[in-house]
TITOR-417548 format. One record per residue (C-alpha): x, y, z; residue number from 0; residue in three letters. Coordinates in pm, 1 decimal, m for minus. Layout:
N
> X:Y:Z:NUM:ALA .
...
***
This chain:
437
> m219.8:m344.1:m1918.1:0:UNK .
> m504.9:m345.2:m2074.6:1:UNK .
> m765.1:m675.2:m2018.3:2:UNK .
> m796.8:m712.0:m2456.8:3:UNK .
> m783.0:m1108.1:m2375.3:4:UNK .
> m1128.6:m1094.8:m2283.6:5:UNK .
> m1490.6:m1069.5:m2425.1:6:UNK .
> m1838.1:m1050.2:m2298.1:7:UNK .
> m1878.2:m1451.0:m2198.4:8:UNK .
> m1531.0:m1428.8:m1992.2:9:UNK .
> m1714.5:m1382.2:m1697.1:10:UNK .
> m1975.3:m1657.6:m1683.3:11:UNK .
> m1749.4:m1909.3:m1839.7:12:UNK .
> m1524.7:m1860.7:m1524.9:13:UNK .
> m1824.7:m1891.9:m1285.2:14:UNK .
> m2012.6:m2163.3:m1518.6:15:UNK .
> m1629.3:m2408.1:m1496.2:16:UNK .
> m1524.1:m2340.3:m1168.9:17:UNK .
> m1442.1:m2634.4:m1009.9:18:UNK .
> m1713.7:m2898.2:m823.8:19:UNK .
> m1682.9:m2779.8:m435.5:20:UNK .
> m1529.0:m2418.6:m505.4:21:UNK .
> m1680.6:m2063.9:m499.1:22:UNK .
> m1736.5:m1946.1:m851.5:23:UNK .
> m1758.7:m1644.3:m790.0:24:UNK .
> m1439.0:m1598.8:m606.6:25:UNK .
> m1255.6:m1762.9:m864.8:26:UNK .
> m1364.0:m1486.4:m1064.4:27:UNK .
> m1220.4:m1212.5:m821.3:28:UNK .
> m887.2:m1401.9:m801.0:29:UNK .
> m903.8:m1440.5:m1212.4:30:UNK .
> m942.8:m1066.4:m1276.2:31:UNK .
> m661.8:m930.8:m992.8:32:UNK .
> m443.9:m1186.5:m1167.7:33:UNK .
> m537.3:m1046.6:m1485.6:34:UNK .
> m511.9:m687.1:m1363.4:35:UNK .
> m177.9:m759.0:m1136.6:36:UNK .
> 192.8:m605.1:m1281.4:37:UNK .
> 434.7:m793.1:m1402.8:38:UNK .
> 656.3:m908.6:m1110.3:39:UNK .
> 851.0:m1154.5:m1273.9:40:UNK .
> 1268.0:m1148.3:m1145.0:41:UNK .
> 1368.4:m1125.1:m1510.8:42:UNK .
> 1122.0:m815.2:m1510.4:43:UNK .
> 1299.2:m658.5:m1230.1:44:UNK .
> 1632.4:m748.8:m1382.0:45:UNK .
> 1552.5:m558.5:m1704.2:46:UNK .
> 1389.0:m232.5:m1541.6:47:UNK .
> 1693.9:m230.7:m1332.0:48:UNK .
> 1923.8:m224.1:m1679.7:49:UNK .
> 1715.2:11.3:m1812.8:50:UNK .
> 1706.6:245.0:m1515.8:51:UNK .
> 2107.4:211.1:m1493.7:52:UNK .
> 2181.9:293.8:m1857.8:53:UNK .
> 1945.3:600.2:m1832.7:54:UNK .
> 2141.9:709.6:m1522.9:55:UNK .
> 2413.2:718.2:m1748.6:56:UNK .
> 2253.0:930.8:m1992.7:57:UNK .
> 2137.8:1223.9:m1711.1:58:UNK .
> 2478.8:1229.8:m1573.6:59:UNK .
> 2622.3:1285.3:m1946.1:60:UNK .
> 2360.8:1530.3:m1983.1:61:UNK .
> 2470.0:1705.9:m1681.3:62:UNK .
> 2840.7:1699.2:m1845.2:63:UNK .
> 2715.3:1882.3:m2147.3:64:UNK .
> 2527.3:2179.3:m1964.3:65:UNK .
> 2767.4:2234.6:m1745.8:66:UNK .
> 3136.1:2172.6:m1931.7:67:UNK .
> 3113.7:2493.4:m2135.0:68:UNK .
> 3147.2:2673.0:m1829.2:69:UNK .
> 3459.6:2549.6:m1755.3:70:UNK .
> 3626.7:2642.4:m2126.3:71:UNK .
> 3684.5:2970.9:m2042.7:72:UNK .
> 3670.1:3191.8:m2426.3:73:UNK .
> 3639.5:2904.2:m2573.6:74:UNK .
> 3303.9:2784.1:m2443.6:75:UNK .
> 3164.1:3108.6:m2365.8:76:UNK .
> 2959.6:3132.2:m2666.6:77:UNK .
> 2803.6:2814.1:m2586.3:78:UNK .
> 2635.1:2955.5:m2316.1:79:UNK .
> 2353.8:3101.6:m2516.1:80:UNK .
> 2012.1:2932.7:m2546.8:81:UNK .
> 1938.1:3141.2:m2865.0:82:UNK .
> 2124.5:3310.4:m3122.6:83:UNK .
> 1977.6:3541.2:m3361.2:84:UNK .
> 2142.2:3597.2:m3682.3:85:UNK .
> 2064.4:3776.0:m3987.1:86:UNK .
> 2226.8:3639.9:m4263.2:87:UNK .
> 2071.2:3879.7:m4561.9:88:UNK .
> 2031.6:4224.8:m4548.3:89:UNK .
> 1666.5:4203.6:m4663.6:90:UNK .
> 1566.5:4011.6:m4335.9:91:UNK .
> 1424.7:4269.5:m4056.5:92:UNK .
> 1346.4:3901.5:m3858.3:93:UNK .
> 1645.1:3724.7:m3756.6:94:UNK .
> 1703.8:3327.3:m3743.2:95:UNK .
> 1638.4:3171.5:m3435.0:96:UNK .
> 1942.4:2946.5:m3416.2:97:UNK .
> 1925.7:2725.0:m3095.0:98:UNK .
> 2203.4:2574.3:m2944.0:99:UNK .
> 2181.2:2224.2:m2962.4:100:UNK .
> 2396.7:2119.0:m2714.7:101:UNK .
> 2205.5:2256.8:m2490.9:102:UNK .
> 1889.8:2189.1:m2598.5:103:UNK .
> 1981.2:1806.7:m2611.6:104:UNK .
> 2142.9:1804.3:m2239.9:105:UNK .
> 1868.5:1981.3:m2093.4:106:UNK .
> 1553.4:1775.1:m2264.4:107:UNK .
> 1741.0:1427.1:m2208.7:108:UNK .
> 1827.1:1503.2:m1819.9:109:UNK .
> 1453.8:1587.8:m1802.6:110:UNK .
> 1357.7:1300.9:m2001.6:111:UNK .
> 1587.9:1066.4:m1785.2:112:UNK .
> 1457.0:1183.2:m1496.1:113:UNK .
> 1100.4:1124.7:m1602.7:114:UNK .
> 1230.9:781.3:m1703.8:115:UNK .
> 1384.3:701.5:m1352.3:116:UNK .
> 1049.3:807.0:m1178.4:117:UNK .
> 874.9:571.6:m1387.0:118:UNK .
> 1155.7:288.2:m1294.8:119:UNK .
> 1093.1:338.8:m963.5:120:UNK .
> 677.8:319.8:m932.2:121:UNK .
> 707.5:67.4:m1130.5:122:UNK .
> 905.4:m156.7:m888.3:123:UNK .
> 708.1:11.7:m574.8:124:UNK .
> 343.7:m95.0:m759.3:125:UNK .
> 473.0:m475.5:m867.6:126:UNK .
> 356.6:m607.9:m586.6:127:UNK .
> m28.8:m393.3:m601.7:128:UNK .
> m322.6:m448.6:m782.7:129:UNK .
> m279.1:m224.0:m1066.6:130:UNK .
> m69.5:27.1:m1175.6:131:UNK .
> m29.6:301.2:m1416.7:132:UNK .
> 220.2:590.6:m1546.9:133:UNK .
> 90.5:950.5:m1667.2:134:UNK .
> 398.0:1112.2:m1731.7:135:UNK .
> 574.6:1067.0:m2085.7:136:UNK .
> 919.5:1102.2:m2067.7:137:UNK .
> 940.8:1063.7:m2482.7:138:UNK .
> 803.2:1442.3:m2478.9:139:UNK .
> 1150.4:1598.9:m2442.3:140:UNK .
> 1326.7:1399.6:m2617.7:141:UNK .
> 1099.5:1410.4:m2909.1:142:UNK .
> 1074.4:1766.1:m2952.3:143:UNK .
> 1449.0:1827.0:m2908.3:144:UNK .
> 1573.0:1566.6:m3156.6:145:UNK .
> 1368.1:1789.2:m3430.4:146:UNK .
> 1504.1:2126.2:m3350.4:147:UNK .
> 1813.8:1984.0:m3352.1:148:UNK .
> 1750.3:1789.3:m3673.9:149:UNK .
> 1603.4:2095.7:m3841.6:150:UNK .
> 1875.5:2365.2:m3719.0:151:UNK .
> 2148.7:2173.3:m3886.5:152:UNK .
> 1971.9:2087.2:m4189.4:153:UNK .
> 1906.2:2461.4:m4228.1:154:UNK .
> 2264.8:2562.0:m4138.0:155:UNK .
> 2421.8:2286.8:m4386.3:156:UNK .
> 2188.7:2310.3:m4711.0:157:UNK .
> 2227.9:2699.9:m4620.1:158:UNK .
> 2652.0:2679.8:m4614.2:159:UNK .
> 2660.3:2931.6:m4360.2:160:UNK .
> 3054.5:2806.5:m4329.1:161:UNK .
> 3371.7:2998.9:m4433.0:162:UNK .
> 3351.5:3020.8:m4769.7:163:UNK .
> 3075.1:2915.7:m5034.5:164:UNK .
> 2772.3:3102.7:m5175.4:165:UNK .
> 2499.5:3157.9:m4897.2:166:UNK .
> 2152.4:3019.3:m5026.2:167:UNK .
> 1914.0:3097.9:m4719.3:168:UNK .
> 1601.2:2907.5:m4871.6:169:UNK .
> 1396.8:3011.2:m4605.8:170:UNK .
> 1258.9:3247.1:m4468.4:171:UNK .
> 1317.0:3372.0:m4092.2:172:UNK .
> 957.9:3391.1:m4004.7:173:UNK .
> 874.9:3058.8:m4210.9:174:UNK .
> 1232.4:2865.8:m4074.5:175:UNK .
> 1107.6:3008.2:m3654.0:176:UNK .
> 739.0:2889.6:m3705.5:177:UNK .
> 903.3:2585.4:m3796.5:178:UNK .
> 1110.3:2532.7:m3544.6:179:UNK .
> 908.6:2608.4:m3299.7:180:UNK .
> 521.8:2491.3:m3394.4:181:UNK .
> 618.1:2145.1:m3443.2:182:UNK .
> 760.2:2090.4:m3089.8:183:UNK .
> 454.8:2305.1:m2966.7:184:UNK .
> 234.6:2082.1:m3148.1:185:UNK .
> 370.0:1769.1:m3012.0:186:UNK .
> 296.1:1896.1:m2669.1:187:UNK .
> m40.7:2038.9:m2692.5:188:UNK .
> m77.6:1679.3:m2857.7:189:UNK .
> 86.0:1476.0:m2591.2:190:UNK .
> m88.5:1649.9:m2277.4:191:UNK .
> m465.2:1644.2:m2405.8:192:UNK .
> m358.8:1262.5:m2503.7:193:UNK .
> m218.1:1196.7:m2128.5:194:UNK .
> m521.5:1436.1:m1945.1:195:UNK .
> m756.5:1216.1:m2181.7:196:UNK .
> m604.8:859.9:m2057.4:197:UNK .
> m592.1:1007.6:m1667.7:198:UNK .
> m973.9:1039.9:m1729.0:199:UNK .
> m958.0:679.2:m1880.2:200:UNK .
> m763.0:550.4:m1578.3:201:UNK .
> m1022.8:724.0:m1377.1:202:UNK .
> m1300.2:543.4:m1524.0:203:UNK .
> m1125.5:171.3:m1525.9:204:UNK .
> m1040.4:208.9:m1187.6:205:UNK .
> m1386.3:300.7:m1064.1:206:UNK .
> m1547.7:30.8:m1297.6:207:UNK .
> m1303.2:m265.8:m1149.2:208:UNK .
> m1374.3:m152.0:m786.2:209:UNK .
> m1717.0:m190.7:m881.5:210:UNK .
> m1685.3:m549.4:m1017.2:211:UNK .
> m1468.4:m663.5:m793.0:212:UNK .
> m1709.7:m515.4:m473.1:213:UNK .
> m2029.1:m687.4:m658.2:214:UNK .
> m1819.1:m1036.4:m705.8:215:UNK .
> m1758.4:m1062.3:m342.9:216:UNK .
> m2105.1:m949.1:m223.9:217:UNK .
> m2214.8:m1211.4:m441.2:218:UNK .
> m1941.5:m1484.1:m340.8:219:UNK .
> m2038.6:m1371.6:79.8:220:UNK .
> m2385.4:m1529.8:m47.3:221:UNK .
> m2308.4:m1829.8:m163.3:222:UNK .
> m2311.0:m2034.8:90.1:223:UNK .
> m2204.1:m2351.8:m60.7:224:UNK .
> m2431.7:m2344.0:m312.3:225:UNK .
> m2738.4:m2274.2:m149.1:226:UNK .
> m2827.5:m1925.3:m263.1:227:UNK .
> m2776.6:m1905.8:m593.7:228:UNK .
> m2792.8:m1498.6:m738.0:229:UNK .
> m3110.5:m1438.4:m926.9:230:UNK .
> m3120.5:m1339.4:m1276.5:231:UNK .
> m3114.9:m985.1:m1182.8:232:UNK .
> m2840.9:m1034.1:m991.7:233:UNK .
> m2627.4:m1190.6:m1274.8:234:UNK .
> m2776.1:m958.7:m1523.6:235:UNK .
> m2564.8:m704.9:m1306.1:236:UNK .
> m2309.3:m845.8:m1290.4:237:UNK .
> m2249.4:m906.0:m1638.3:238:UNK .
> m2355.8:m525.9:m1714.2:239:UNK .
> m2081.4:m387.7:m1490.6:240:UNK .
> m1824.3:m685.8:m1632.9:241:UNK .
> m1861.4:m503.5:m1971.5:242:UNK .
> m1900.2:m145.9:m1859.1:243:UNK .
> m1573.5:m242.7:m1713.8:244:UNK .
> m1449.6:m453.0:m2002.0:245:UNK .
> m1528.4:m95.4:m2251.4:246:UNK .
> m1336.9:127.0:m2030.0:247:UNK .
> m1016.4:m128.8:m1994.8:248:UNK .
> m1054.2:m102.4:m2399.8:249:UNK .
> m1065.5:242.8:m2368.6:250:UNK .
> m763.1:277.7:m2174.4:251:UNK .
> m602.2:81.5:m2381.2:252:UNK .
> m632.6:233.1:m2701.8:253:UNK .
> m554.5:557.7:m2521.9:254:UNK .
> m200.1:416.7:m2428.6:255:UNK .
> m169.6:283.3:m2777.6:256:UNK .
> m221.2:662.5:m2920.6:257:UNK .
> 62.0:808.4:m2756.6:258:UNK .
> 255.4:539.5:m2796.9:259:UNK .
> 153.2:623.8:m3206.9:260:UNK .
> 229.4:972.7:m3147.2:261:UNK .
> 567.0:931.2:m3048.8:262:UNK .
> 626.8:712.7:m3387.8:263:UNK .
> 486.2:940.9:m3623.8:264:UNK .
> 682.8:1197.2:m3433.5:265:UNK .
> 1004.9:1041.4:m3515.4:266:UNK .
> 954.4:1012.9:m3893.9:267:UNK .
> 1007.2:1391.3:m4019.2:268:UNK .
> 1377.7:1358.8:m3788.3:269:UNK .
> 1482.7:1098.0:m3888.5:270:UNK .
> 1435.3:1202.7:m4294.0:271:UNK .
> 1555.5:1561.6:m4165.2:272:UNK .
> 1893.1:1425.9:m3936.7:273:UNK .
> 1955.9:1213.3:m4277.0:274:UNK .
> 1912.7:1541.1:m4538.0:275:UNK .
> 2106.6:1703.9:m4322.0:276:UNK .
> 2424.2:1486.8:m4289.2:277:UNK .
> 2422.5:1512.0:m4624.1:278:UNK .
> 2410.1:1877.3:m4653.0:279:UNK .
> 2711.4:1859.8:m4390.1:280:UNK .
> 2868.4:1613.9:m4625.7:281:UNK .
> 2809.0:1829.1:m4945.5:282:UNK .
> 2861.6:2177.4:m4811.8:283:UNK .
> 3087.2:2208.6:m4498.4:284:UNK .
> 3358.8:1943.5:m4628.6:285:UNK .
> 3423.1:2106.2:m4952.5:286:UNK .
> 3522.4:2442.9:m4883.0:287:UNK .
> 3800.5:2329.6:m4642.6:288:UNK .
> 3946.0:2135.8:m4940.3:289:UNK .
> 3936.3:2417.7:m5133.9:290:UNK .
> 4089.6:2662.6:m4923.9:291:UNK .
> 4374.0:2433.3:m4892.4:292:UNK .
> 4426.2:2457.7:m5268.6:293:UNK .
> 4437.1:2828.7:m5283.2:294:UNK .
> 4671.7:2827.1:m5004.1:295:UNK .
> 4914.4:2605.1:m5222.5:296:UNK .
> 4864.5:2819.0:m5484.8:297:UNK .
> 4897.2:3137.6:m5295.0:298:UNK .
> 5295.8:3014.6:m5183.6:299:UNK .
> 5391.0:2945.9:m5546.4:300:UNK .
> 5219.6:3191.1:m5767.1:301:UNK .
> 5228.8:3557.1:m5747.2:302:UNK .
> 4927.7:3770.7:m5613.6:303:UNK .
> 4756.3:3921.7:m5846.7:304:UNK .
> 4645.1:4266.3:m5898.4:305:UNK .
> 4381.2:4372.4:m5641.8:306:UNK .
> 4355.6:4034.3:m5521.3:307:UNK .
> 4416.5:4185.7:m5168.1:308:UNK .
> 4181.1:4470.3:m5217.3:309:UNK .
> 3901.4:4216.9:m5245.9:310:UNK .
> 4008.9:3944.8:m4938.0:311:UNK .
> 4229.1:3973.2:m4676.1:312:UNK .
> 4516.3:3782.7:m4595.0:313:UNK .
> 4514.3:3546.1:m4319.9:314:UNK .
> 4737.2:3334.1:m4120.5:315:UNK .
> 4625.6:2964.7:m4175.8:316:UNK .
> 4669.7:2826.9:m3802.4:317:UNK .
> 4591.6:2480.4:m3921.8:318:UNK .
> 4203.5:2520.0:m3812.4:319:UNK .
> 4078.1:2241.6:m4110.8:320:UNK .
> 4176.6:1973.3:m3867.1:321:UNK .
> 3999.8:2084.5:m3521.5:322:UNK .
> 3710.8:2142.9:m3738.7:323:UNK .
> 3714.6:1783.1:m3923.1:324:UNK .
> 3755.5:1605.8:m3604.5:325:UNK .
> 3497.4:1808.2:m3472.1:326:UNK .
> 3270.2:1728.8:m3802.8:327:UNK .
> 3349.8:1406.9:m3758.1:328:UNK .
> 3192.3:1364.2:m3409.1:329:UNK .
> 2888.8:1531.7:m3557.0:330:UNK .
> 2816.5:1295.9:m3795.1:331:UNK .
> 2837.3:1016.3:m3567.1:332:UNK .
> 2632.4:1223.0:m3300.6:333:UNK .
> 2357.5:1214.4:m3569.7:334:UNK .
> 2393.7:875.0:m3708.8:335:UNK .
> 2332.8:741.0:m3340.4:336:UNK .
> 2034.6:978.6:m3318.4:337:UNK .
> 1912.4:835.0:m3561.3:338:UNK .
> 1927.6:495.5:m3523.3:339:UNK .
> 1747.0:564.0:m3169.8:340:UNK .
> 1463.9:743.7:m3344.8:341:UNK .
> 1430.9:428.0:m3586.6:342:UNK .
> 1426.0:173.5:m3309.1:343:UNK .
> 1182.9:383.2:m3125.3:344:UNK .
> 961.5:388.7:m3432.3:345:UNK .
> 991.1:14.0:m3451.6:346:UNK .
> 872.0:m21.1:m3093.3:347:UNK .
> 596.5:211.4:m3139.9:348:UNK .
> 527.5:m16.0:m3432.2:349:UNK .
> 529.3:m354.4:m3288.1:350:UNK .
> 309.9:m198.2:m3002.7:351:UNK .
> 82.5:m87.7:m3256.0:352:UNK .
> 43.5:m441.9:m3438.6:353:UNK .
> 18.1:m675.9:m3137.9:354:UNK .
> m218.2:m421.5:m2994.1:355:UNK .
> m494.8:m698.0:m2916.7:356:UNK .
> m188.8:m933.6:m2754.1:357:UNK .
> 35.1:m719.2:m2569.8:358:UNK .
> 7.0:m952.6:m2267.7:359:UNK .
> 166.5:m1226.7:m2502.2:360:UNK .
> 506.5:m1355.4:m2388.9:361:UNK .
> 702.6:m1441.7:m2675.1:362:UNK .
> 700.4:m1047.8:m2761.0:363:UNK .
> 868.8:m1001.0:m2420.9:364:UNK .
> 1239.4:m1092.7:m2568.4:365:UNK .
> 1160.6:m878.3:m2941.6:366:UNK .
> 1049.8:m558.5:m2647.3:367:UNK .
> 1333.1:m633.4:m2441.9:368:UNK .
> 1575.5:m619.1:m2798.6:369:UNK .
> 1408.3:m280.4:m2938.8:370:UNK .
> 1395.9:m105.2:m2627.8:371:UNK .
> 1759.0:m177.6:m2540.5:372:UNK .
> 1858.6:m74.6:m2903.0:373:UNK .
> 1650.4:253.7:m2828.3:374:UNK .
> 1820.1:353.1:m2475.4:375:UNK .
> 2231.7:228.5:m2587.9:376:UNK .
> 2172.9:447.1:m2923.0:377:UNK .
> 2059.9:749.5:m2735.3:378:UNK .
> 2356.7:666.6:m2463.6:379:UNK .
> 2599.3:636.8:m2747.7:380:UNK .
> 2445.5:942.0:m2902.5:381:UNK .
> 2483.3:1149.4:m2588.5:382:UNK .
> 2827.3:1038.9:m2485.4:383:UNK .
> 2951.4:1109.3:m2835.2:384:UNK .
> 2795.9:1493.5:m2844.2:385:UNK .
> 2968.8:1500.3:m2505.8:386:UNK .
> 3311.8:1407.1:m2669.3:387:UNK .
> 3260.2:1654.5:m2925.2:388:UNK .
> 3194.1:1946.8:m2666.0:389:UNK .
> 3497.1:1842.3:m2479.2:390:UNK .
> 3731.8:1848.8:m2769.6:391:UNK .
> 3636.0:2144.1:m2920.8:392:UNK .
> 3711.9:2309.3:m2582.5:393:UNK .
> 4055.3:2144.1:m2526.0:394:UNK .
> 4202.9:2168.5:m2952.6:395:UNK .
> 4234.7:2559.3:m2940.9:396:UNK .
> 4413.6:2551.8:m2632.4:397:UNK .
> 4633.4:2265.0:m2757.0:398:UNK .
> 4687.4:2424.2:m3084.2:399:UNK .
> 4797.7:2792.6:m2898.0:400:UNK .
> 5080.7:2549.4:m2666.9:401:UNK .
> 5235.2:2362.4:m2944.3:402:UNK .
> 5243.7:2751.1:m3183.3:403:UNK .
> 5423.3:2866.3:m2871.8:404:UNK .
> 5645.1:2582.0:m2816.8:405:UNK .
> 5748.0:2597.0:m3171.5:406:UNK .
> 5846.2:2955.0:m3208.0:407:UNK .
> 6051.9:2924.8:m2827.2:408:UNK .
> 6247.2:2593.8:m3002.8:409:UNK .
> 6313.9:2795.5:m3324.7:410:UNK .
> 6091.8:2551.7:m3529.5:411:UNK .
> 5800.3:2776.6:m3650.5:412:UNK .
> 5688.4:2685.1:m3984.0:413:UNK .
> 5639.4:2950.2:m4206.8:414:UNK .
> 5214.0:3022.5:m4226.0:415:UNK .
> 5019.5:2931.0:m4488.5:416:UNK .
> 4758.1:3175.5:m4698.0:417:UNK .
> 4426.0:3154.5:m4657.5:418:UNK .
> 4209.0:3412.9:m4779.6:419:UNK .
> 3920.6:3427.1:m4511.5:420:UNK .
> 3553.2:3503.6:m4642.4:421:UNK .
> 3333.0:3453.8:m4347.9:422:UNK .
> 3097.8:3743.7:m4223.8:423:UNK .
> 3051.1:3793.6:m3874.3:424:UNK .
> 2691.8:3841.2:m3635.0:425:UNK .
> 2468.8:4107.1:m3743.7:426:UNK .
> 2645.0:4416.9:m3632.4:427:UNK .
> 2409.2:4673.7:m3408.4:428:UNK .
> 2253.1:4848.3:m3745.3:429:UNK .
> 2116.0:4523.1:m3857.6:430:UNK .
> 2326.8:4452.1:m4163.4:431:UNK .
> 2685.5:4309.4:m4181.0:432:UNK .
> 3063.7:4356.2:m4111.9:433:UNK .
> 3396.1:4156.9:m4260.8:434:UNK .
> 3587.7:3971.9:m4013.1:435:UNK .
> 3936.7:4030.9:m4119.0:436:UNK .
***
């Protein structure tokens, strides 16, 4: 951490109050590698080792998600793809880009995890050490997946791309791809010049404290009791390099403090997207399954009318409204959780932000300790629940063709219900569109 506790007369005051009978100037050595040593606290250990477990968690959910579509047969076939292009309009030569967020989310939060864990582990390997410092943001990944995700399902709800319901694609392919892709790309052209700028930082610091530290002991060899006191040159020195030194721990500092910044700001536009777009789930998808369920009462009582089969073709309702709510339902919790994890992160990059000049303070160790345990059990809960949801979609068809089959062996088939079925299918090989009867 950073050494914002002290200012240009931190230095001389050390040597200038040392004890009677004592080396000043080797108090000041021991005073700056205590103010330069880690954290080793046991509570500190104790933490990092709750951290590191919980985030062990998440990889090995992660790992669930990319690999349980494999095992789904038909089912989860389809959820092999990274990217699937639709066209939804016939006036679109560019199709959508529509990435599948399952995967996107395992893969970026195993990486992120394992970023995570590398840092757990130099951390408790450099406690003991001088110094110590991390490059490598693990908050990259997860940032830039949280926003595709956020944006492909606001897109796909405020479109209604579901059975049923009027299509309003309100952007276009090559505007709703840039998007989707040139945030995320900014965020890492961002992120690395930010963590190539503070390696050159650490650089610096680390050359300037080796050269402090060397010119304290020279001078603290020569003191001899007292009897050769440095000349004014000499302590003009040695105040020069204490603030070269001091500028470039500053710099460092601040450095840390921007990514930390970028990361925040990086969380507001998902957040305000995953919120539109539970909404838009709420608003768009629900509806039409309630009113499908009304024509299908209406279809058993009333007769057809003319040409009504002409214009949409009958279907047998299979009872697929309640796979899909359950389904919807872990969705909306899957966001909610994402959501709260992108709003404690943003209050941690927050807090770090304010107490900027007192990070070393250790009353905000408990308020850290709160928000960064509310940021890792959100994104476990988040994880484990998008986990659930792949799971059971995989297992409800399959339970839904056994008890259909049981059924019709015991003589107990109920008679099908109506449903007239409106959904287009992929772009077919011309480009354009086909009805899925």
């Amino acid at each position: 951490m950073a050494n914002q506790t002290m200012n240009s007369s931190y230095l001389s005051g050390i040597i200038h109050n040392a004890p009677a009978g004592t080396n000043p100037y080797s108090s000041a050595v021991l005073a700056l590698q205590k103010l330069e040593k880690p954290i080793s606290y046991n509570i500190f250990r104790y933490v990092l080792a709750l951290y590191g477990s919980i985030y062990a968690v998440v990889c090995l959910c992660c790992v669930g998600i990319l690999i349980t579509p494999f095992f789904q047969g038909k089912v989860g076939g389809a959820k092999h793809n990274w990217i699937v292009k639709r066209r939804y309009m016939v006036e679109h030569s560019t199709p959508y880009l529509i990435v599948n967020n399952g995967l996107m989310i395992g893969i970026s939060y195993l990486i992120a995890g394992v970023l995570f864990q590398c840092y757990i582990t130099q951390q408790f390997n450099t406690m003991d050490t001088d110094r110590q410092s991390f490059l490598v943001s693990w908050s990259l990944p997860g940032a830039c997946a949280t926003y595709i995700q956020a944006f492909t399902m606001l897109f796909i709800s405020a479109s209604n791309p579901s059975t049923g319901g009027t299509r309003k694609y309100f952007m276009s392919p090559a505007v709703f791809n840039f998007l989707l892709i040139g945030l995320p790309v900014l965020y890492s052209i961002v992120a690395i010049g930010l963590i190539a700028h503070k390696a050159i930082l650490i650089q610096k610091s680390t050359i300037s404290y080796e050269i402090l530290i060397t010119m304290l002991t020279d001078v603290a060899h020569l003191w001899d009791g007292g009897k050769k006191i440095p000349t004014d040159s000499q302590q003009g020195l040695l105040q020069a390099a204490f603030e070269i030194f001091m500028e470039d721990s500053s710099l460092k500092s601040r450095s840390a403090i921007r990514i930390g910044m970028l990361w925040a700001f990086a969380d507001v536009p998902s957040i305000l997207i995953y919120i539109g777009g539970v909404y838009a789930l709420v608003t768009t998808a629900h509806h039409p399954f309630k009113r499908f369920r009304r024509e299908s009462a209406e279809a058993l009582t009333k007769a057809p009318r003319p040409g009504m089969f002409e214009k949409s073709p009958v279907k047998l309702d299979t009872e697929e409204s309640r796979p899909l709510a359950r389904s919807l339902k872990f969705m909306w919790l899957h966001y909610l959780a994402m959501s709260v994890a992108l709003v404690w992160d943003l209050a941690a990059g927050m807090l770090f932000y304010v107490n900027r000049d007192n990070l070393k303070d250790t009353r905000l160790a408990p308020i850290f300790f709160i928000i960064n345990l509310g940021t890792s059990g959100s994104t476990l809960l988040a994880i484990i629940i998008l986990l659930a949801r792949i799971v059971g979609d995989g297992k409800e068809p399959k339970n839904a063709a056994d008890d259909e089959n049981s059924e019709y062996r015991s003589g107990a088939y109920s008679e099908p219900k109506l449903v007239f079925d409106t959904e287009w299918s992929m772009e077919t090989p011309k480009g354009g569109f086909e009805r899925k009867d």
